[in-house]
KELUMGU-816622 format. One record per residue (C-alpha): residue number from 1; residue in one letter; z, x, y. Coordinates in steps of 0.25 Angstrom, whole numbers, plus 2048, in hexadecimal, padded with zeros to 3 digits. Layout:
% KELUMGU-816622
NODE   i aa  c3  c1  c2
NODE NUM  A   Z   X   Y
...
END
This chain:
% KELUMGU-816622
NODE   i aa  c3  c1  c2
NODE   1  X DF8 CAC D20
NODE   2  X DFD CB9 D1B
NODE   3  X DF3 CC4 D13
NODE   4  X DF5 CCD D0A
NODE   5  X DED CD7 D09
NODE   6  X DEE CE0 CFC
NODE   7  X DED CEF CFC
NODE   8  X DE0 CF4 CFA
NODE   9  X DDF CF9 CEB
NODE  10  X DD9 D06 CE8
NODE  11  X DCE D07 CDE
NODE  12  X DD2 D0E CD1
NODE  13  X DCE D1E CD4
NODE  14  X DC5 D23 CC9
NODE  15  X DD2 D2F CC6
NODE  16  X DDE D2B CC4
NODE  17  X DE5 D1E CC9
NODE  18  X DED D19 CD6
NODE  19  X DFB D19 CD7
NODE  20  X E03 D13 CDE
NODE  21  X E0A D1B CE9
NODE  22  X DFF D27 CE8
NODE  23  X DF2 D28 CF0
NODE  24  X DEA D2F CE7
NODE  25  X DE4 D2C CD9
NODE  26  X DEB D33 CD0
NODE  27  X DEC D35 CBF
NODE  28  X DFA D36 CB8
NODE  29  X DF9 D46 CB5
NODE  30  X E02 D43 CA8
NODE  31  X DF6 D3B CA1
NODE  32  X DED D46 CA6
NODE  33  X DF6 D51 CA0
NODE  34  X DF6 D4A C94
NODE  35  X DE6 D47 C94
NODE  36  X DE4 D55 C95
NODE  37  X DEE D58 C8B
NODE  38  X DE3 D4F C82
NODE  39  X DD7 D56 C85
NODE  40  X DDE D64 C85
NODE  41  X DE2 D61 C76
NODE  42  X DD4 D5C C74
NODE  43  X DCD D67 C7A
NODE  44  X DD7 D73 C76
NODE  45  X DD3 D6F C66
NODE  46  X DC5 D6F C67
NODE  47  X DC4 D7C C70
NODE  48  X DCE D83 C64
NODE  49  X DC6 D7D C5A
NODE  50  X DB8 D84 C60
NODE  51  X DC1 D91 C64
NODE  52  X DC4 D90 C54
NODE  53  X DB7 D8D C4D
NODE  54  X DAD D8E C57
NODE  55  X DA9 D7F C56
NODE  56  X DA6 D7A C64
NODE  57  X DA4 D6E C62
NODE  58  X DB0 D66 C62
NODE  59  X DB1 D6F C71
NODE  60  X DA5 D69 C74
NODE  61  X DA7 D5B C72
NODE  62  X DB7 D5B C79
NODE  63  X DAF D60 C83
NODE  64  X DA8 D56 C84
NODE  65  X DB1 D4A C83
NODE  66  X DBA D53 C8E
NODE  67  X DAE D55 C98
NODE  68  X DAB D44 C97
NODE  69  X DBB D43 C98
NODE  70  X DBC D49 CA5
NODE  71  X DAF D44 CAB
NODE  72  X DB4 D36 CA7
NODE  73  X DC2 D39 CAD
NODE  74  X DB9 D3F CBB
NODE  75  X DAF D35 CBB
NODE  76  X DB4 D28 CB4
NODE  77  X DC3 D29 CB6
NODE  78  X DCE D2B CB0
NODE  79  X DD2 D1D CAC
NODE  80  X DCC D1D C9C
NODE  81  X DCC D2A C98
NODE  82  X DD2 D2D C8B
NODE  83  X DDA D3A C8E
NODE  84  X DE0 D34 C99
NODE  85  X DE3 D27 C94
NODE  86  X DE9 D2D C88
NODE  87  X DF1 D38 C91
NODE  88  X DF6 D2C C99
NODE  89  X DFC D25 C8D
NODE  90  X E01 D31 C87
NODE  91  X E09 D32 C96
NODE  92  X E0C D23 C9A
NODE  93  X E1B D28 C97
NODE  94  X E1D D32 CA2
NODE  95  X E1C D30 CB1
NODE  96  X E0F D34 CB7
NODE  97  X E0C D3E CC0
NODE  98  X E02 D38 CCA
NODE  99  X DF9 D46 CCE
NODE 100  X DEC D44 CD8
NODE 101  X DDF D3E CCE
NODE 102  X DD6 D47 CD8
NODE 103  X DDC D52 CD4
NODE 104  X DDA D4E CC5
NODE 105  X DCB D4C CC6
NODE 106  X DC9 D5D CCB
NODE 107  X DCF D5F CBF
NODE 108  X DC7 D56 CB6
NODE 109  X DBC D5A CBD
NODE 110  X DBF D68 CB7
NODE 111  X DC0 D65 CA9
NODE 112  X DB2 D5E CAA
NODE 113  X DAD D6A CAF
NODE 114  X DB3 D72 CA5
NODE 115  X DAF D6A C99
NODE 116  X DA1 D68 C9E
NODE 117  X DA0 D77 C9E
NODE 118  X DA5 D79 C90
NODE 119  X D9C D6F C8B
NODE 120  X D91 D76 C92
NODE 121  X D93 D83 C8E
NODE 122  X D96 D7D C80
NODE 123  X D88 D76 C80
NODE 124  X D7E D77 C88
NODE 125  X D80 D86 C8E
NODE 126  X D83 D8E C80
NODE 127  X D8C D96 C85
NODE 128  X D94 D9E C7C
NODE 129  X DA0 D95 C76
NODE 130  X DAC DA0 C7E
NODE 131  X DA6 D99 C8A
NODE 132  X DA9 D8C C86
NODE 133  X DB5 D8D C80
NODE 134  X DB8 D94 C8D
NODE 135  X DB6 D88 C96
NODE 136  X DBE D7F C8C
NODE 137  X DC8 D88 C8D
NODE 138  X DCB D87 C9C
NODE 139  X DC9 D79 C9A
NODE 140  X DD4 D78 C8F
NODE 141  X DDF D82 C97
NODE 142  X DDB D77 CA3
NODE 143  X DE0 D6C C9A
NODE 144  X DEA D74 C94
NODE 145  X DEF D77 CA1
NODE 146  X DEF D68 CA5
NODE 147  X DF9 D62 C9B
NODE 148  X E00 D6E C98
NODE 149  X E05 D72 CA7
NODE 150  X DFF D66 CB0
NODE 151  X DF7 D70 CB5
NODE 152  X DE8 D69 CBC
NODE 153  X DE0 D75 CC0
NODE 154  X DD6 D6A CC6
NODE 155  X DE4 D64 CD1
NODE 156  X DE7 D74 CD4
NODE 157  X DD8 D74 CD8
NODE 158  X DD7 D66 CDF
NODE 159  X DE4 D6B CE4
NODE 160  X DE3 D78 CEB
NODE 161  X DD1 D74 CEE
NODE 162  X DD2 D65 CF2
NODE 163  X DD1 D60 D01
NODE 164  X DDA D54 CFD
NODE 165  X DE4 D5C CF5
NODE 166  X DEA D53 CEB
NODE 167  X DF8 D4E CED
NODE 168  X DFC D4A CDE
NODE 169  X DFD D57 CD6
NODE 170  X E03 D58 CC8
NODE 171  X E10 D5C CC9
NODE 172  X E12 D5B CD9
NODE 173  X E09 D69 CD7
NODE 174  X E01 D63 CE7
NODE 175  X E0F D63 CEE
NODE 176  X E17 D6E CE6
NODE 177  X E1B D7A CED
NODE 178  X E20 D86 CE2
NODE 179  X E2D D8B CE8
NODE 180  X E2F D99 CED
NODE 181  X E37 DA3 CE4
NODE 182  X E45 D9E CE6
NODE 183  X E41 D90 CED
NODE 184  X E44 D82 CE7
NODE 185  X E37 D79 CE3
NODE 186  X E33 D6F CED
NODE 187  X E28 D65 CEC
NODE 188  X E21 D5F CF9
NODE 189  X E20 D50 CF9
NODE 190  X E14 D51 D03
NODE 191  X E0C D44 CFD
NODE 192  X E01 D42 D09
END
């Protein structure tokens, strides 16, 4: 009598997904490019609108929904969020591009941090509104950054601080080596 045995299934990671041929969770960084190009245009019109007439509260409540967006992503998944979904649609067209899901979650982790922070200082602190607009403006050129450039200040930290440094970087940044004056470019293919 002849047995199959099946492989064992991996149970769906809280971030991101499994693909097939990668070891890691990972998250398509196209749709996460895209989602923060949806928050960033949310986020940029209510800061402008406080900058121009001093109205905070529109600033306080994208705060808000941006603070329970990234605490949903960190804590929930990243499965039915909104930004994400939408991002993913509005990129179902191009190739992904399979980055580290660990990495991702140092980065969202910032963005909670840093909207929490305006909505403190906004609220319950009283500081003087420079201060808020301040923190939602690092918060903004972080996004900004993001889908304009690629560029994850959260993987360059998980990158150069981690123990397990990821392996799936947007743009092959984990295994790209920047050529010498003069030399050609080279990428490593050193996938452990």
């Amino acid at each position: 009598m002849n047995i199959q045995r099946s492989q064992p299934t991996k149970e769906r990671p809280l971030v991101g997904q499994w693909v097939e041929g990668l070891e890691v969770p990972v998250v398509n960084k196209r749709a996460v490019r895209a989602s923060a190009g949806i928050l960033f245009l949310g986020a940029f019109s209510t800061w402008l609108w406080g900058a121009i007439t001093g109205d905070l509260q529109p600033m306080r409540v994208f705060g808000m929904v941006f603070a329970i967006e990234m605490m949903l992503r960190l804590f929930v998944g990243t499965g039915f969020m909104p930004t994400l979904l939408l991002g993913t649609l509005m990129t179902r067209t191009q190739r992904p591009e399979w980055v580290n899901a660990r990495s991702k979650l140092l980065a969202w982790g910032m963005g909670l941090g840093l909207s929490l922070a305006g909505c403190v200082s906004l609220g319950w602190l009283g500081l003087p509104t420079i201060v808020a607009q301040l923190i939602c403006g690092i918060c903004l050129l972080l996004l900004y950054l993001e889908t304009a450039f690629g560029f994850c200040l959260g993987c360059v930290v998980a990158q150069r601080f981690s123990r397990r440094k990821p392996d799936l970087c947007a743009g092959d940044t984990c295994t790209y080596i920047p050529p010498r004056r003069g030399e050609q470019h080279s990428v490593l293919r050193d996938r452990r």
